[in-house]
C-alpha positions, 0 to 999 in steps of 0.5 A: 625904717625897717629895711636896715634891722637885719633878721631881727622881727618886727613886732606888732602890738595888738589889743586882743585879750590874749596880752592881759598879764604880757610883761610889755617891758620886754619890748623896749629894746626890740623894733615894734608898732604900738596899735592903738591904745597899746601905746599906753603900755609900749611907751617905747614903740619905733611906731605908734599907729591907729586907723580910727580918728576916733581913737585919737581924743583917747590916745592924743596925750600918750602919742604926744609923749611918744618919742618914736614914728606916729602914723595914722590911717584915714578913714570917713572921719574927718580930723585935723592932726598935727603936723608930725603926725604921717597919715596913709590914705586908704587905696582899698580893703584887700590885698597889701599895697606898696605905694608909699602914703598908702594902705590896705584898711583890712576894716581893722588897724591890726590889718593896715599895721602888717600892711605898714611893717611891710612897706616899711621894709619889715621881713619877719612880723611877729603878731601879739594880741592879734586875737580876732575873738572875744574872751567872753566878755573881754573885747580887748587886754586893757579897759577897751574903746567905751564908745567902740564896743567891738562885737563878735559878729564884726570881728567875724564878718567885716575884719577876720576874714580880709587876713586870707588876702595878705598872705599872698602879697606877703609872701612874694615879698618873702615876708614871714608872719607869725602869730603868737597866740594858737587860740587866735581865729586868724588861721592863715598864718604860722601860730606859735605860742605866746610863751615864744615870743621875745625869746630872753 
């Protein structure tokens, strides 16, 4: 999907607290993946994509409306998707696979999403609310996952620190990935203010 764009980058949308205000008009014309519940705000995205089902009851209706690529992790929950629906099977944790119909789960959608752009050819990633923190007692841009709440000590222990194992993967495929928030905890890639991003 991404292998005929050019130098152009692709986008991710996380939900990290970092994005309240982020005017996400600005991605309509450039290619990006939605995580999540940011398909609520990226109405427009090349890719929806989740790795929880248990965020699919939350996002089922706006993934419908989508008119772009839906992808969807698997995970020890088991649901029944509809057919336009591309599901990725987990071959691990770590580390980045190029096996197409798989991903590296990292434990978080933010992580199999770069895994994704990746496969699909991407050759500069641009991250936006890929936050790994809490803004007190902010957990994400938008209301959050009522039944998911996302603690400290998870995004520390059981997500952040799967990152460290893409950069190496990434850069034999000559694959650039920055991240646009310098307050973010993930440290093993370039950081550049949010304010760079989608330049006018």
């Amino acid at each position: 999907m991404f292998r005929n764009i050019g130098d152009r980058t692709v986008w991710i949308v996380a939900g990290g607290p970092s994005l309240r205000n982020f005017d996400f008009h600005r991605l309509r014309n450039v290619p990006h993946i939605a995580i999540n519940r940011a398909v609520e705000d990226c109405r427009h995205a090349s890719i929806v994509y989740w790795s929880d089902t248990r965020v699919w009851a939350m996002i089922e209706r706006f993934v419908r409306m989508h008119p772009g690529m839906k992808c969807a992790g698997t995970d020890v929950h088991k649901t029944e998707y509809p057919f336009w629906v591309s599901r990725y099977r987990f071959d691990g944790i770590t580390g980045l696979s190029l096996e197409p119909g798989t991903l590296r789960s990292g434990n978080n959608s933010g992580y199999a999403a770069i895994n994704l752009a990746a496969q699909l050819g991407a050759k500069r990633i641009g991250l936006l609310g890929y936050d790994m923190k809490l803004d007190g007692s902010r957990d994400h841009y938008h209301s959050g996952y009522p039944n998911l709440p996302i603690r400290e000590r998870t995004l520390k222990e059981k997500m952040l620190p799967h990152f460290k194992t893409l950069v190496d993967p990434l850069k034999k495929l000559r694959v650039e990935v920055i991240n646009y928030n310098e307050d973010s905890a993930i440290d093993c890639f370039e950081k550049r203010p949010i304010e760079e991003a989608l330049p006018e």
